[in-house]
TORKOL-4160 file (C-alpha; in steps of 0.2 Angstrom, whole numbers, padded with zeros to 4 digits, m for minus):
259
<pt num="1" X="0158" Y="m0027" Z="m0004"/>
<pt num="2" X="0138" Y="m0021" Z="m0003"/>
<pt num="3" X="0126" Y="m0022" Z="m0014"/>
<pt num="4" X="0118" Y="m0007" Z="m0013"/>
<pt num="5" X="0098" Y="m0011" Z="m0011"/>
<pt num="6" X="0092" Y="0001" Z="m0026"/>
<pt num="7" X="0098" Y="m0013" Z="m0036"/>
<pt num="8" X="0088" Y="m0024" Z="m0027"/>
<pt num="9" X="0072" Y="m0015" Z="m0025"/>
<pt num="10" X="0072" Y="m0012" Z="m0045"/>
<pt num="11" X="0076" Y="m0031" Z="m0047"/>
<pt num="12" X="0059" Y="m0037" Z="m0037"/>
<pt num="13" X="0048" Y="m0021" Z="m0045"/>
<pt num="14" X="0052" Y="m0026" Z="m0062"/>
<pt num="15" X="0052" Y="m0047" Z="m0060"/>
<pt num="16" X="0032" Y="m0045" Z="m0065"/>
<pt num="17" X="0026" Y="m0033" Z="m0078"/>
<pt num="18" X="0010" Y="m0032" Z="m0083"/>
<pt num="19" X="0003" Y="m0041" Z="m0100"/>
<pt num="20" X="m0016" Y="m0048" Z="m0107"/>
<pt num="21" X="m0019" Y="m0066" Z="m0099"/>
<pt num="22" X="m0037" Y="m0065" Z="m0104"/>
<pt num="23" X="m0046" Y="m0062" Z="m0119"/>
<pt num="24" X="m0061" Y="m0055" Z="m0123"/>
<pt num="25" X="m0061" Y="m0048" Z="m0105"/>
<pt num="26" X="m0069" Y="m0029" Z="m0107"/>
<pt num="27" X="m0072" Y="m0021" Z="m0092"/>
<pt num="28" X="m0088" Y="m0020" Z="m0087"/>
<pt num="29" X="m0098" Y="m0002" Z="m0082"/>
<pt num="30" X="m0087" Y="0009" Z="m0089"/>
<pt num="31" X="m0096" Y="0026" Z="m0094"/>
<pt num="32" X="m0090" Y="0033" Z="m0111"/>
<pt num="33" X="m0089" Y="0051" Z="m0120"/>
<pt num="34" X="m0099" Y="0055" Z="m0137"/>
<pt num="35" X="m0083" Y="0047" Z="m0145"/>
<pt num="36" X="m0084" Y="0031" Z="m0135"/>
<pt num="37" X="m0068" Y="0034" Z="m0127"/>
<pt num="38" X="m0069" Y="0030" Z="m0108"/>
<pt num="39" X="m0074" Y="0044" Z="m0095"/>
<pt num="40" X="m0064" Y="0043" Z="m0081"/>
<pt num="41" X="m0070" Y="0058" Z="m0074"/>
<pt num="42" X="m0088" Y="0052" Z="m0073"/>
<pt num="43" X="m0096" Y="0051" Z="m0057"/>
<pt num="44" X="m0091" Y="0037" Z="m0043"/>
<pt num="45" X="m0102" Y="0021" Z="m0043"/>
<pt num="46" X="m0111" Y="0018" Z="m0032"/>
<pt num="47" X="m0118" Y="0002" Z="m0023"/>
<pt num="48" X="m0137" Y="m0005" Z="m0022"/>
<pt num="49" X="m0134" Y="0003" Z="m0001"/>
<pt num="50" X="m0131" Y="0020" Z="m0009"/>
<pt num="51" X="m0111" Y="0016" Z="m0003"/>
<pt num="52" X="m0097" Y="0023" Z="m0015"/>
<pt num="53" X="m0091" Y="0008" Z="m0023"/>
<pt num="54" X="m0072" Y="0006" Z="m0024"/>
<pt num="55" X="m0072" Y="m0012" Z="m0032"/>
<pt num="56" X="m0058" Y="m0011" Z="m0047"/>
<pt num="57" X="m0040" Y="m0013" Z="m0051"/>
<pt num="58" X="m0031" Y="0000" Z="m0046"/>
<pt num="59" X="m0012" Y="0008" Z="m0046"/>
<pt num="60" X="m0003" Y="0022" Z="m0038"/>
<pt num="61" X="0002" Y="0037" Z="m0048"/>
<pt num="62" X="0020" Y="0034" Z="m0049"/>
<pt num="63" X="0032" Y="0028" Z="m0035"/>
<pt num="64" X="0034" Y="0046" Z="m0023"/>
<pt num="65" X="0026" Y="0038" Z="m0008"/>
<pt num="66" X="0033" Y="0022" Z="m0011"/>
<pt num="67" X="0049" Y="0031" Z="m0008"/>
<pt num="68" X="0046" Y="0045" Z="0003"/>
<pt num="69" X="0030" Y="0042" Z="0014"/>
<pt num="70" X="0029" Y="0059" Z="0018"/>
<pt num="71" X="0032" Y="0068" Z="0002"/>
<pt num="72" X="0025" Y="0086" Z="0003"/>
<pt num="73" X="0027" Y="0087" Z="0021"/>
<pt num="74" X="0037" Y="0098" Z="0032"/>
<pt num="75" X="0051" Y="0092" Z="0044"/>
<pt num="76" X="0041" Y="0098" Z="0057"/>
<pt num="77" X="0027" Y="0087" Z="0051"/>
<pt num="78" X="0036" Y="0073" Z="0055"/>
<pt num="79" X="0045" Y="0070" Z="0070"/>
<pt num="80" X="0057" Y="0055" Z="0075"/>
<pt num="81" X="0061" Y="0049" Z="0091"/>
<pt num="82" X="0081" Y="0046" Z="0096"/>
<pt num="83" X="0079" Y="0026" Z="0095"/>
<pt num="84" X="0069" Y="0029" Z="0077"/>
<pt num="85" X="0081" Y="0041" Z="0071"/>
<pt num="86" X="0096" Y="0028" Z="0075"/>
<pt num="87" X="0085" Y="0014" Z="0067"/>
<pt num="88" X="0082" Y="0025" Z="0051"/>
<pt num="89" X="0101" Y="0028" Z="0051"/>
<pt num="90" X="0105" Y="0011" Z="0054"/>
<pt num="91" X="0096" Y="0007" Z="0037"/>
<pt num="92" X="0108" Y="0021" Z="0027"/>
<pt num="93" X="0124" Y="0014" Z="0033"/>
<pt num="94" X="0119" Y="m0002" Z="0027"/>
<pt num="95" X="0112" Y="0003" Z="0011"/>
<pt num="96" X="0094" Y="m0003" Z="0015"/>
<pt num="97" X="0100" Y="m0022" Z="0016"/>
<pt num="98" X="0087" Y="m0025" Z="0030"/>
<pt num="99" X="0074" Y="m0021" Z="0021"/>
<pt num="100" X="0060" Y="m0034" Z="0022"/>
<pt num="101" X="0053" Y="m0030" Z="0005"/>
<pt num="102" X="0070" Y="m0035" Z="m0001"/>
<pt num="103" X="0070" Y="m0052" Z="0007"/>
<pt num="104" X="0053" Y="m0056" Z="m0003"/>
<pt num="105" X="0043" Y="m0052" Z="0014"/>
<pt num="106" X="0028" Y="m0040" Z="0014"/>
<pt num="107" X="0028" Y="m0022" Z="0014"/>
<pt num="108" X="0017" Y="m0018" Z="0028"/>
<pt num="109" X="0002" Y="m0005" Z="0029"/>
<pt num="110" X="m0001" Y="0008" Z="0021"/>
<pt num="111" X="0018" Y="0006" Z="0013"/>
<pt num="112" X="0010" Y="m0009" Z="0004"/>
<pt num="113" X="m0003" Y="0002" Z="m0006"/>
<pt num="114" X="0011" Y="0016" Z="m0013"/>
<pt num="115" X="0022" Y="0003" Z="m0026"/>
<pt num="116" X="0017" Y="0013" Z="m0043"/>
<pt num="117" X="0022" Y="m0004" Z="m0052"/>
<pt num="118" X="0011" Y="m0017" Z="m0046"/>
<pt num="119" X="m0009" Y="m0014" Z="m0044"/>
<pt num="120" X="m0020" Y="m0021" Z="m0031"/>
<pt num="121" X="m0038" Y="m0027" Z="m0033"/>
<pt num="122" X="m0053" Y="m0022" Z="m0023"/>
<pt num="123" X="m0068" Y="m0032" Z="m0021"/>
<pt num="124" X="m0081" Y="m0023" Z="m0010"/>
<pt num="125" X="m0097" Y="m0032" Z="m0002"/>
<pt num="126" X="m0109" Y="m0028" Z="0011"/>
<pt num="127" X="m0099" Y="m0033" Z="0028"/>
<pt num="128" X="m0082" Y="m0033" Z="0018"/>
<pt num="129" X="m0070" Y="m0027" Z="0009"/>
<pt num="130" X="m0053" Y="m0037" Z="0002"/>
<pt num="131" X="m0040" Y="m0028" Z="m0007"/>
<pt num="132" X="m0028" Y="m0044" Z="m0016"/>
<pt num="133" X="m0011" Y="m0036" Z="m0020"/>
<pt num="134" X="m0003" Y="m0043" Z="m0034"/>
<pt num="135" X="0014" Y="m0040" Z="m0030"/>
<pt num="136" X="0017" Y="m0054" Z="m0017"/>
<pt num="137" X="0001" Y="m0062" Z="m0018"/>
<pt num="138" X="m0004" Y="m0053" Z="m0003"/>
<pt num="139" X="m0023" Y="m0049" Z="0003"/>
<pt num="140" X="m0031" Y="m0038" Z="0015"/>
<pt num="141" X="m0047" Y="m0040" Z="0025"/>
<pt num="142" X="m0057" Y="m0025" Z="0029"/>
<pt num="143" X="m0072" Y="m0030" Z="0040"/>
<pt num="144" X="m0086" Y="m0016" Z="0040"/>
<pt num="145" X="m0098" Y="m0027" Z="0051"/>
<pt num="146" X="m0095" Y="m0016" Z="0065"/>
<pt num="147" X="m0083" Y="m0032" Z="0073"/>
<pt num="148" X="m0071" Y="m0025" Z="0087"/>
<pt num="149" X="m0050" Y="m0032" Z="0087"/>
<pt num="150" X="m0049" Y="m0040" Z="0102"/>
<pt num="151" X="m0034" Y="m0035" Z="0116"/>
<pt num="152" X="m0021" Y="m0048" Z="0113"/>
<pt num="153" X="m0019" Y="m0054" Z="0094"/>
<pt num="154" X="m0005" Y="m0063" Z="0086"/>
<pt num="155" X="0005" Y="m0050" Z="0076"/>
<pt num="156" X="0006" Y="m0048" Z="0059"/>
<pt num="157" X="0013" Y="m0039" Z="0044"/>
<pt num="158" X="m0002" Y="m0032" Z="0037"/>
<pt num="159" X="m0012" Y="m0034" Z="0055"/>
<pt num="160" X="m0029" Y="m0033" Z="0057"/>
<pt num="161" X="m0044" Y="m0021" Z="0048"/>
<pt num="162" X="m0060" Y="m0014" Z="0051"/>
<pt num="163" X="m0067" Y="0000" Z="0043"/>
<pt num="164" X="m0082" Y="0012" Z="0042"/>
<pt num="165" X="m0089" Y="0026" Z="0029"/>
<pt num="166" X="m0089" Y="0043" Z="0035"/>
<pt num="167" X="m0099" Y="0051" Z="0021"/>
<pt num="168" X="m0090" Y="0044" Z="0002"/>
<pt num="169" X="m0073" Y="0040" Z="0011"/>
<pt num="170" X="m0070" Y="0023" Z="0017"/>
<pt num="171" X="m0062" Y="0023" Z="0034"/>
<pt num="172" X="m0049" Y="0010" Z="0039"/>
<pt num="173" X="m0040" Y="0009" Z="0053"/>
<pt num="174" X="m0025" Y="m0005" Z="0055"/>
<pt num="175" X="m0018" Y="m0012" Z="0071"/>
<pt num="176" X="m0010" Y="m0028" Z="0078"/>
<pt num="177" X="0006" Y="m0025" Z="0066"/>
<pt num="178" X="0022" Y="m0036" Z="0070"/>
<pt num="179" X="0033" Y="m0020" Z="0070"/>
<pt num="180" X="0045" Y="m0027" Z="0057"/>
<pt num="181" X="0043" Y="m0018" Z="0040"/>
<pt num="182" X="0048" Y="m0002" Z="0033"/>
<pt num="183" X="0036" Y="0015" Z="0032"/>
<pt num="184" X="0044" Y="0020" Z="0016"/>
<pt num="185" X="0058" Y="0012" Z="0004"/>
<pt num="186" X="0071" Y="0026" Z="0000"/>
<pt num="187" X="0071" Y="0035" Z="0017"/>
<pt num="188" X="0069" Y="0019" Z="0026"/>
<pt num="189" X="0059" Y="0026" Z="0040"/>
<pt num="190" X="0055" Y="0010" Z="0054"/>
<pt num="191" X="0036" Y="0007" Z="0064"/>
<pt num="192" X="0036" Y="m0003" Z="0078"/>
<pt num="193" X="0023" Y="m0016" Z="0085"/>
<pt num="194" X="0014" Y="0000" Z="0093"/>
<pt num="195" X="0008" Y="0007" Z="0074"/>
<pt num="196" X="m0007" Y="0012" Z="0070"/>
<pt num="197" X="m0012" Y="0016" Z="0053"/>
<pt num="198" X="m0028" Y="0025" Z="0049"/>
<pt num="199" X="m0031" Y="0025" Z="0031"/>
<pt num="200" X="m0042" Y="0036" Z="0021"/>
<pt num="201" X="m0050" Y="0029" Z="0003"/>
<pt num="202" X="m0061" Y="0041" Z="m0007"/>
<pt num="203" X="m0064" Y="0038" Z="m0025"/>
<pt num="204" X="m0066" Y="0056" Z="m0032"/>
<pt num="205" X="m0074" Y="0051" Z="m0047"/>
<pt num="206" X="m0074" Y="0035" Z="m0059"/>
<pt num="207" X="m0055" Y="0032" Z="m0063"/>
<pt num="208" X="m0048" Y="0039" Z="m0049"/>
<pt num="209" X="m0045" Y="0035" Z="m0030"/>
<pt num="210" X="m0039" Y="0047" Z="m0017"/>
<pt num="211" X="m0027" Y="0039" Z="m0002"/>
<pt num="212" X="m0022" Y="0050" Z="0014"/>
<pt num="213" X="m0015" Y="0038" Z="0028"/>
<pt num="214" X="m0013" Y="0044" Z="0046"/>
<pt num="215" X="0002" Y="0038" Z="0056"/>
<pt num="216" X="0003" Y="0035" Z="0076"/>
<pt num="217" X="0019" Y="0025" Z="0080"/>
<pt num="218" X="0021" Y="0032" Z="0098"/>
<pt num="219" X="0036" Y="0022" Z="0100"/>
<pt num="220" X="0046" Y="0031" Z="0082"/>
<pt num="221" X="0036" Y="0047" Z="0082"/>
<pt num="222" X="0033" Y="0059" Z="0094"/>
<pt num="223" X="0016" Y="0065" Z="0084"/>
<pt num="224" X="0002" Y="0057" Z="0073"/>
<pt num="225" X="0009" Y="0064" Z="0055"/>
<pt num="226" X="m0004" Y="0063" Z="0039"/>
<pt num="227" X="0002" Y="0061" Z="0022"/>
<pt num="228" X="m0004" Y="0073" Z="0009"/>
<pt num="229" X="m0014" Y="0064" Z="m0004"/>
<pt num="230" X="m0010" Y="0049" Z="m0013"/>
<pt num="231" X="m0019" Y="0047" Z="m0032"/>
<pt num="232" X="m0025" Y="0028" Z="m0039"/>
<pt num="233" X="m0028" Y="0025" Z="m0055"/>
<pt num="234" X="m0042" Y="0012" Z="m0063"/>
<pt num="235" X="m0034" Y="0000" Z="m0073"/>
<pt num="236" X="m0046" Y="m0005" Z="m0089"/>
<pt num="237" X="m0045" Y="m0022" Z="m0099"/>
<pt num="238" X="m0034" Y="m0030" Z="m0087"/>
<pt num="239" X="m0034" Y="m0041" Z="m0071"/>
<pt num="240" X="m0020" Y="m0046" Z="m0059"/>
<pt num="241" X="m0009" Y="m0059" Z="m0060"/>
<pt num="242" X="0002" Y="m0071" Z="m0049"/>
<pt num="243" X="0019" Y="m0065" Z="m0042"/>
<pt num="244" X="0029" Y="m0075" Z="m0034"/>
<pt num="245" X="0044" Y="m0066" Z="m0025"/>
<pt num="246" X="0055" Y="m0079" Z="m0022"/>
<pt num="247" X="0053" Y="m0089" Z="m0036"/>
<pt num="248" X="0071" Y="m0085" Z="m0047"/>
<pt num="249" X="0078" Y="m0075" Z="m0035"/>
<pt num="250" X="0095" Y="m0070" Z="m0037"/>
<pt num="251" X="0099" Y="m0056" Z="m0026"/>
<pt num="252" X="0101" Y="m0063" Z="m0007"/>
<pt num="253" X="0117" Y="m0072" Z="m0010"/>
<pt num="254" X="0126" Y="m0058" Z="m0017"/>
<pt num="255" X="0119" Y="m0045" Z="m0002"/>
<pt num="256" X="0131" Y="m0042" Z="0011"/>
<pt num="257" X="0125" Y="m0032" Z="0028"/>
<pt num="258" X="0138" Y="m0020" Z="0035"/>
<pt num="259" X="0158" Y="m0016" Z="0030"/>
């Protein structure tokens, strides 16, 4: 018998929730209405270099991309290769029990920035921006200081990140991934060691932030695809906490790959 990996997935998105840890912790800047309600639809702040600044705690808009990366888009839009097509089917049959996020290992990019239950953290600063995920305890370097990736890099889940601003919209492109996690969770499309992850961050106004990510997998795609456009929310009067995936586990012993 197989434990079908919905059951799974909801056991690991639901193991933290959200709740005060900190009192007396208002956050700071936020622009109000006459009423003294808070104005998400102010302007973006920005930083003492003019830059937008993204800094805050932020959370998808629901879980669409987390389980359709290319939600909105035509089949056309998005083409497999043979050997991705058998890889994504592969993952049906055995009822997503390969997925990495299932055996407490990290999403990988930009799948790691679409879970509509957990929010990340960004903390900007001239040079660099690091986004510190709470689901995971995972963390993200985004080096702006103009730093190149060199030829040959040790492969990694979440690999390696410069960025750059074209006008307000933070540009980051990810390479050096080990080619072992999941684009998406539901459709369980693959990436290979070959992806490259271009990722587009613009924060529209004060509570909201807008993410398009480009993909470029030549080995699983025979185009670059685009996804349409993915909404954050600002959290207010709250923080991140620590999540530890493994700790009371339950799930691996009872998951069973194949018939």
């Amino acid at each position: 018998m197989r434990i079908k990996m919905a059951g799974i997935g909801l056991g690991l998105l639901l193991a933290a929730a959200m709740s005060a840890q900190w009192l007396n912790y208002p956050s700071a800047g936020i622009p109000r209405t006459k009423d003294g309600k808070p104005n998400l639809a102010a302007p973006a702040p920005k930083t003492s270099d003019g830059k937008p600044d993204l800094s805050g705690v932020w959370m998808a808009d629901g879980q669409t991309y987390f389980f359709d990366l290319a939600a909105g888009l035509k089949p056309e839009d998005v083409v497999m290769l043979p050997a991705a097509k058998a890889l994504q089917q592969q993952h049906v049959d055995n009822e997503h029990g390969e997925d990495p996020l299932g055996h407490c290992l990290p999403h990988g990019v930009p799948r790691i920035n679409t879970n509509g239950l957990f929010p990340f953290k960004i903390i900007q600063t001239p040079g660099l921006v690091v986004i510190l995920y709470e689901q995971m305890n995972l963390f993200r370097q985004i080096f702006t200081d103009g730093r190149t990736l060199a030829k040959d890099v040790n492969p990694t889940w979440l690999g390696y990140s410069t960025g750059r601003w074209e006008g307000d919209t933070l540009v980051i492109e990810t390479t050096g991934l080990n080619g072992k996690a999941w684009l998406d969770t539901q459709k369980g499309r693959p990436a290979s060691d070959a992806l490259h992850v271009t990722e587009r961050f613009r924060r529209k106004n004060f509570g909201t932030l807008e993410v398009v990510a480009t993909i470029d997998d030549p080995k699983m795609f025979a185009k670059p695809w685009t996804t349409t456009t993915q909404t954050m929310n600002l959290q207010l009067g709250t923080d991140i906490l620590e999540f530890i995936c493994n700790e009371n586990e339950k799930d691996m012993p009872h998951m069973v790959l194949g018939k």
